[in-house]
Each structure stands twice: as structure tokens, then as C-alpha cells.
C-alpha positions in Angstrom: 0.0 0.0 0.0 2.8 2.4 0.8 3.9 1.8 -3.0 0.6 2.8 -4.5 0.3 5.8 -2.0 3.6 7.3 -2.7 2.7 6.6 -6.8 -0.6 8.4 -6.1 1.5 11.5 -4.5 3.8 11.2 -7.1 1.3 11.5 -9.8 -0.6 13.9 -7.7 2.5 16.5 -7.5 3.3 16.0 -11.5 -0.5 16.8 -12.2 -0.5 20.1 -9.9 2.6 21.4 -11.7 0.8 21.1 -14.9 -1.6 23.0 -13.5 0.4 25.7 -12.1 1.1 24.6 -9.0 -2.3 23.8 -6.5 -1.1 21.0 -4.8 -4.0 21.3 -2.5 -6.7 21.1 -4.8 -5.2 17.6 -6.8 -4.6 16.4 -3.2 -8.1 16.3 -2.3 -9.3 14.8 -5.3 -11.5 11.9 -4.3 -10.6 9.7 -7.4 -7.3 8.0 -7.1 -5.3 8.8 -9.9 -1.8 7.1 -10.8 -1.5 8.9 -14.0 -0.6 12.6 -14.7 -2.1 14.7 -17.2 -0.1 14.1 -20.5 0.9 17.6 -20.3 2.6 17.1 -17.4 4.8 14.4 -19.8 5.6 17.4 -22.1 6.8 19.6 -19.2 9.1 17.3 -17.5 12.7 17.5 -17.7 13.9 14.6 -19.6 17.7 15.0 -18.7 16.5 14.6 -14.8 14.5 11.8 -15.1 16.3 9.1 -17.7 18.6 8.4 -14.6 15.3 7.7 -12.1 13.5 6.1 -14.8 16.4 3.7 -15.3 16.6 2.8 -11.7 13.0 2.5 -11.4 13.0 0.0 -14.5 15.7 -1.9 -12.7 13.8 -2.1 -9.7 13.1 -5.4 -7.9 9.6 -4.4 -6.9 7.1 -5.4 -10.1 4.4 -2.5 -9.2 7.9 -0.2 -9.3 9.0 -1.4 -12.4 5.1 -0.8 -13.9 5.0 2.6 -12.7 8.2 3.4 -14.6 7.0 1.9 -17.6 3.7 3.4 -17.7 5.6 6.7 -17.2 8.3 6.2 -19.7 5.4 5.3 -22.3 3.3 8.9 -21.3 6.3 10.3 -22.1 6.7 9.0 -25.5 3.1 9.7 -26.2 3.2 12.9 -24.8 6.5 13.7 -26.2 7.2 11.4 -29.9 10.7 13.0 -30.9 12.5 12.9 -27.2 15.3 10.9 -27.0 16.2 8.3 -24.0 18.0 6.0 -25.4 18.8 4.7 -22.0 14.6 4.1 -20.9 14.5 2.6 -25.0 17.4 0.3 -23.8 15.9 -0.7 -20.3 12.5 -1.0 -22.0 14.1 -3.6 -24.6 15.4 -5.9 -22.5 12.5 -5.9 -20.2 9.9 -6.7 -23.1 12.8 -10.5 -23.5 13.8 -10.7 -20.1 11.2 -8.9 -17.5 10.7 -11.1 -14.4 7.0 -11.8 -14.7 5.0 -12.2 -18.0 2.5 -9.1 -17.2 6.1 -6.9 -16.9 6.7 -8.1 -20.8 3.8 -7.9 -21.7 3.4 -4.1 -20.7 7.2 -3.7 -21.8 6.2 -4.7 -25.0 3.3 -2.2 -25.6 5.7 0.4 -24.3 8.6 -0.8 -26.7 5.9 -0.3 -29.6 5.3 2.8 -28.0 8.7 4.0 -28.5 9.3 2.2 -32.1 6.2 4.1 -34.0 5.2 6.8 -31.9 3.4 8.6 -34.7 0.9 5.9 -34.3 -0.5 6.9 -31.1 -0.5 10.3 -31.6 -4.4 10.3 -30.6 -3.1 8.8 -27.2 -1.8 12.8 -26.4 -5.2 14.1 -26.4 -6.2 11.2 -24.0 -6.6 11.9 -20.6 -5.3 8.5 -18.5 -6.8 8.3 -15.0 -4.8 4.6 -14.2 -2.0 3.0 -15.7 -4.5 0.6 -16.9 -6.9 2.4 -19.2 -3.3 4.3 -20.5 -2.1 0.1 -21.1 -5.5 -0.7 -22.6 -5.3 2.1 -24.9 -1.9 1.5 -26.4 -2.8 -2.3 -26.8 -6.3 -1.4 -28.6 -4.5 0.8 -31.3 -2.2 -2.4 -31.6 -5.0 -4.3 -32.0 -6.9 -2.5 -34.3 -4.0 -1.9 -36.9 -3.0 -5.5 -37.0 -6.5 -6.4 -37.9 -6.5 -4.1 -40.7 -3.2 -4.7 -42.0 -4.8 -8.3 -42.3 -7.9 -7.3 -44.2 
């Protein structure tokens, strides 16, 4: 629980910078959030957080390593042309070699993420209340375009 709590205050703290600063107001929200707004992935300072991102994506703890690729794929969404090759190297070897199949499985999505960005462009008008629906989303554009590259 303490994991998910300092996620939420994490997010929480990313989404009040994007909107100038109210802390107190995102704090009291009554729906828990784990995802920023994806402006808040177009503001953030890329040279400080490829270094936390990497240690996050290294991290023993699954629901760490999850929150880091959720984050590293907002980015991407949010942000198509940035360059980390360092989260796009983590992020490889995660998609083969991630410790549970549900950490490959989402390292996957976010290693599409990062291959063909200008496919999810719609994605950056999205607004992602959980890691899951921002998951879901990436793997129901996959969907769709394989089934009509099959038609």
C-alpha cells in the first residue's frame, strides 16, 4: 500500500505542476489517480528523469518497475521525438527478459510505444486516469492496426 500511495503523490505533485502549482486542490481529489495529465509528460525534464526512470525499471519491486513503464510510455506519447536511449534500452530488455509475463507484456506495448510513436498520436489528447486504461489504450490501437493490415 505504501507503494501505491507514494505513486498516487507522485502523480498527484506532477498533475499540480501542470496545473500551475495547487497542490491542494489535486490532493483532495477523491478519485485516485496514478496517472498525470499528458501535459505534465511534455513539461518534465527529460535529462533529470532518464537516470530515475532507469533505476525504477531496474527495480526489484514489479508494481515499481510498472509505474516506470507506464511513465516512460506517457512520455513518449506525450513527447514522440525525445530521445532516452537509456529508458528505450531498459524497456528492450525488459519486453525478452522482464521477471513476470505481465512486466513483458506491458514492456512490450511500451517498446511499440517507442518504435512508432506517430501511431499513437491520438493517445496525447487522451486523458489517463490509471495505468490501466493508458495500457489498454496502447494495446487497442495495436489491436486494431494489425487487424486491418490483415484485411
Amino acid at each position: 500500500m505504501k507503494t501505491l500511495y507514494v505513486v498516487y503523490v507522485a502523480a498527484a505533485l506532477l498533475a499540480a505542476e501542470a496545473r500551475g502549482g495547487d497542490t491542494e486542490l489535486v490532493l483532495k481529489d477523491t478519485v485516485l489517480r496514478t496517472c498525470a495529465p499528458v501535459a505534465a509528460y511534455r513539461a518534465m525534464n527529460v535529462i533529470r528523469y532518464q537516470p530515475a526512470c532507469v533505476i525504477s525499471l531496474r527495480h526489484p519491486i514489479e508494481g515499481v518497475v510498472e509505474c516506470a513503464l507506464r511513465d516512460a510510455m506517457l512520455l513518449k506519447i506525450a513527447r514522440p521525438g525525445v530521445d532516452v536511449p537509456d529508458i528505450k534500452s531498459e524497456i528492450d530488455q525488459l519486453a525478452t527478459d522482464g521477471a513476470s509475463p505481465v512486466i513483458r507484456y506491458k514492456a512490450w506495448l511500451v517498446k511499440q510505444v517507442y518504435e512508432e510513436p506517430e501511431i499513437f498520436a491520438d493517445e496525447a489528447a487522451a486523458d489517463f486516469y490509471t495505468a490501466e486504461e493508458a495500457f489498454t489504450a496502447v494495446a487497442r490501437k495495436l489491436e486494431r492496426r494489425l487487424l486491418a493490415a490483415r484485411q
